[in-house]
N, C-alpha and C positions, 0 to 999 in steps of 0.2 A: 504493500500500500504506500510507502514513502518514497519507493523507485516510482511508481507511478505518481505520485505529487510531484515529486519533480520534475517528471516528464508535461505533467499537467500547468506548471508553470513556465515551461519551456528551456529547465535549464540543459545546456550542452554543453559538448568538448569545450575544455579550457576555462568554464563559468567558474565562480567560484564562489562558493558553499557555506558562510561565517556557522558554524557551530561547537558544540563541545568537546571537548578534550575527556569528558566523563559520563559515561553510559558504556551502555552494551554496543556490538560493533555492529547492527543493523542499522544504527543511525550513523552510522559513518560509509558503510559500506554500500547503504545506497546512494551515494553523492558520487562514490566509487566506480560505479555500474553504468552512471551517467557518464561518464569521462570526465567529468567535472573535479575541481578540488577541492577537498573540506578546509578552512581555517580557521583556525584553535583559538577561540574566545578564551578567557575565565571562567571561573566558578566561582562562585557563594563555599566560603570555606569550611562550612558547618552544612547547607543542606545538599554542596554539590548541584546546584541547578544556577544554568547558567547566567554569568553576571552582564544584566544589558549595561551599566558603565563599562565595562571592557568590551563591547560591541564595535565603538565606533571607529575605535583606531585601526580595526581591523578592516575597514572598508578600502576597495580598493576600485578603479576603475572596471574593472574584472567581476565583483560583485554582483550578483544577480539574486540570489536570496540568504536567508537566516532560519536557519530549520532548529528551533526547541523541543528540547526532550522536557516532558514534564514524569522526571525520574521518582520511584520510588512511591507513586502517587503523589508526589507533590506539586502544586501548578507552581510553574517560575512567572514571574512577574513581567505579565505579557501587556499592560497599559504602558511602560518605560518601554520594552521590544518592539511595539507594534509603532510607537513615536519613531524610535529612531529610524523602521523599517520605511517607515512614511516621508522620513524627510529625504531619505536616500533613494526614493525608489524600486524599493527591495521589498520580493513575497516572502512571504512567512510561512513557512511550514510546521506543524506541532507535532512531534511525537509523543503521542497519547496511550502507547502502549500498557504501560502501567499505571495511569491514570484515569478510565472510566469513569467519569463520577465526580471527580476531582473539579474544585471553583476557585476560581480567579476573581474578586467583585462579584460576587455571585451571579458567574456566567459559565455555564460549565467548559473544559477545555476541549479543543476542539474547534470552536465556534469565534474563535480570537482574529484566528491566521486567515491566510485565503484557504486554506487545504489542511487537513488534516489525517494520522494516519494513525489507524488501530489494530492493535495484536490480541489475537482471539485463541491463542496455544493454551494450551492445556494449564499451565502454571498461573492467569493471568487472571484479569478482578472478575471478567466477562469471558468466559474459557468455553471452548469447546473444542477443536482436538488442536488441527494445525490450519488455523484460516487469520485473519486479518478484514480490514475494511477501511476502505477514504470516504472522510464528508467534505464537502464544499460546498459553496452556494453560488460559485460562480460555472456556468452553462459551458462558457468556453475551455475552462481545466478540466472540468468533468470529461468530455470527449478528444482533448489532449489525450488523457490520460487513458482514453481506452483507445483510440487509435493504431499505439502499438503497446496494446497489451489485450486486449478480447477477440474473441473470435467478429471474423470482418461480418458474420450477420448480424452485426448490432447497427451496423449501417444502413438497415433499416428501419431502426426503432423512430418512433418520434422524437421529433428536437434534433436529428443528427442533421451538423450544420453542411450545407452541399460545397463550402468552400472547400471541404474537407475530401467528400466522394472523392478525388480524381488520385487520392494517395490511400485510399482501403485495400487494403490485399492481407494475407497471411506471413508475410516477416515481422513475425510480435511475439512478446513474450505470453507464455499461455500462462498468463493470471485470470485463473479460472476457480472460483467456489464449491466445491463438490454444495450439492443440495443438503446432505446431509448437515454440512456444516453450516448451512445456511439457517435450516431448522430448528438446529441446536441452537445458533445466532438470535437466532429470534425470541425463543422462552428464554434464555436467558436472560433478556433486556427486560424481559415482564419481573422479575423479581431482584434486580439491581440495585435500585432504591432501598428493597429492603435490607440488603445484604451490606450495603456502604452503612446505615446507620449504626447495623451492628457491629460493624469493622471498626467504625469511627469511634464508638463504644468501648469495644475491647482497647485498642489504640490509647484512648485519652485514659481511661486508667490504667492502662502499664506506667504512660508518661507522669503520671502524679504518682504512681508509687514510688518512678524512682526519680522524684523531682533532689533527692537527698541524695542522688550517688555520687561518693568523690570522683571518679573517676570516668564518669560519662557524661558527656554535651550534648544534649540536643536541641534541634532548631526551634527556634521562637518563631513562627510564623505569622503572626499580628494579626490585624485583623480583617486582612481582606485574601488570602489563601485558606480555603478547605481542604483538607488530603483528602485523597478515598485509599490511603494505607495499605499498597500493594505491599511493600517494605517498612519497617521501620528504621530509623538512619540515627548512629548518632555516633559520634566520634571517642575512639577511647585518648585521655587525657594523659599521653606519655611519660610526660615531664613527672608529672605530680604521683604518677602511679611507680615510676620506676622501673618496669618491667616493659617489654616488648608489648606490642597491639599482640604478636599469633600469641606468647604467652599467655595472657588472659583471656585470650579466645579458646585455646586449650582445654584451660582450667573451666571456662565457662561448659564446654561441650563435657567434658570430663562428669558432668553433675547433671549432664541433660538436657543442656540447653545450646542450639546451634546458632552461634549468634557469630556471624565472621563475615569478613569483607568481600563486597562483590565485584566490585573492580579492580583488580589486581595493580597495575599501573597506568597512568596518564597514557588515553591511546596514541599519540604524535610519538611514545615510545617504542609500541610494537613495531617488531622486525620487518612486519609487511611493507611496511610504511617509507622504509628506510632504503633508496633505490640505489646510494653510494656503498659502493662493495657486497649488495645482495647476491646470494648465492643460491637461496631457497628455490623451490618449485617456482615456476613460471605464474604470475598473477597478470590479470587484463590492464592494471591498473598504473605499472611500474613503470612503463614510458612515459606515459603522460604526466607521472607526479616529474619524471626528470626533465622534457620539456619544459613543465613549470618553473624548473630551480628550486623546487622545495626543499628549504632544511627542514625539518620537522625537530632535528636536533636541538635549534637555539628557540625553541618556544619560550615565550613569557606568560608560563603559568604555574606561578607561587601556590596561588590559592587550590586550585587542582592537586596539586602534588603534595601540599600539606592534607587535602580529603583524603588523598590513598593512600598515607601513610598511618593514620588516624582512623579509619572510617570500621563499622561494624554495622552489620544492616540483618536482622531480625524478620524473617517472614512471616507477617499475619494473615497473607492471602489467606489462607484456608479456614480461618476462623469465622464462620458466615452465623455462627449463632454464639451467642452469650458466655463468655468463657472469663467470669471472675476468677474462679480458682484459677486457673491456667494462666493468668495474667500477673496473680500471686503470688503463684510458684517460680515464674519466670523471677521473678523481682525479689524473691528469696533467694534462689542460686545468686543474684547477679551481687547482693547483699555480702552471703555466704563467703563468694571467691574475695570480694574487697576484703575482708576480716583476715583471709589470709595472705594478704598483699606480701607481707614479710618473708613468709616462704617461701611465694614464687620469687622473690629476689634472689631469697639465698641457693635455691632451686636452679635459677637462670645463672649466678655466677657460678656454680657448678660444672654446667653445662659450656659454659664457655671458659672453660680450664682456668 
């Protein structure tokens, strides 16, 4: 669905893509597929969602959109994004994957950008096996966007615009829906509503139970972001704990609880990315980031790189009904392992002879 946003806003070879440096690589990897190049914004150093004051410097002549992840369920602050997109002439794409549900100004996400793009896998707030979906409410992305990606009989349907007929044929990618998933698509949307209140539920009292823990930060989101808490995110506090982030992620799973970081490092790091001296398997991709001159090397993102060294992210997806105890228990272990902060120290200098 965001290969096709793209497509639907007409980005191409050599466009160039302003997004995050911290997500999953779907959001990167479709700016990829376009020939296009993604470039590495900031983050928000506490909820990892991207910082639009780091937007603008990143504009270049080259620029043609700004695609947001609204990560973790959390909506990023898309009134600041959608300004700058405006003043620059630049579409906005949302990645909505794990945010369902999730309000900006109480406008749900999705509905911000021109285009928007939703993941419907199995793990996800709105799950059903492996499907996805784009909303937009512009006529003309909509049929970009299937042009080359649906079967050419949809060039029949009404509203397909005739400037378009003289280019329908079958060189498309088959972004196709099995029915099944569609079905499942469907009921699932009918009980969403109820399933984010409960999420938001269990959610808000994990966070007030462990509004007292030394060693964990989580985000203040004020008063105009709603999550719909695919993840919950909160940084472990290095300095002050002494011990390693995997250390007390360890100790936390050690007692039951899988609470550990989902982005491994800042993606401008992965090896993909890197066309100077690559060696790896052949990618579509690797010319054109050399064409470009990319370093991906010398990014300027502190606050990025401070989330992934920090970061711990807690899965409540699956909690769709009422789960105090569980939220309890969660917040006793997390209690539990601070008490024994001391011993994972003297544990860790062990380990490191």
């Amino acid at each position: 669905s965001l290969h096709m946003a793209l497509m639907g806003v007409d980005v191409g070879p050599g466009d160039e893509v302003i997004t995050t440096p911290y997500s999953w690589g779907a959001s990167i990897s479709c700016i990829l597929h376009q020939n296009a190049i993604p470039v590495f914004a900031d983050v928000d150093p506490v909820t990892g969602l991207l910082d639009p004051d780091s937007i603008s410097s990143r504009i270049s002549e080259r620029t043609k959109a700004i695609l947001v992840v609204h990560l973790y369920g959390q909506p990023a602050d898309m009134t600041t994004i959608c300004r700058v997109a405006k003043k620059h002439g630049l579409a906005v794409i949302e990645d909505g994957s794990q945010a369902h549900g999730a309000l900006w100004k109480n406008k749900v996400v999705g509905n911000w950008g021109d285009v928007a793009g939703f993941s419907c896998m199995g793990g996800k707030i709105l799950a059903t096996g492996e499907a996805g979906y784009l909303v937009t409410d512009d006529e003309d992305i909509r049929w970009r966007a299937c042009l080359s990606t649906q079967h050419m009989g949809r060039s029949s349907e009404p509203g397909f615009p005739d400037e378009y007929r003289p280019y329908v044929d079958s060189l498309l990618y088959t972004y196709r829906i099995s029915t099944v998933m569609a079905v499942l698509m469907a009921e699932q949307f009918k009980k969403l509503d109820k399933e984010l209140a409960v999420r938001r539920g269990n959610a808000g009292h994990l966070r007030k139970r462990l509004a007292d823990s030394q060693f964990l930060e989580f985000p203040d989101y004020g008063k105009h972001a709603i999550p719909s808490w695919h993840m919950l995110t909160a940084n472990f506090r290095l300095e002050e704990a002494g011990v390693s982030r995997d250390t007390f992620s360890k100790a936390l799973k050690a007692e039951g609880l899988s609470w550990s970081p989902y982005v491994p490092k800042p993606i401008p790091d992965w090896a993909r990315l890197k066309w100077r001296g690559y060696k790896g398997p052949s990618v579509m991709w690797m010319d054109n980031l050399k064409k470009a001159k990319v370093n991906y090397g010398k990014e300027d993102i502190p606050n990025c790189r401070h989330k992934c060294e920090r970061a711990l992210e807690l899965s409540i997806n699956n909690f769709i009904e009422p789960a105090e105890k569980e939220m309890e228990k969660a917040a006793e272990i997390v209690f539990k392992v601070e008490r024994t902060i001391f011993a994972l120290r003297d544990c860790e200098m062990k380990q490191k002879g």
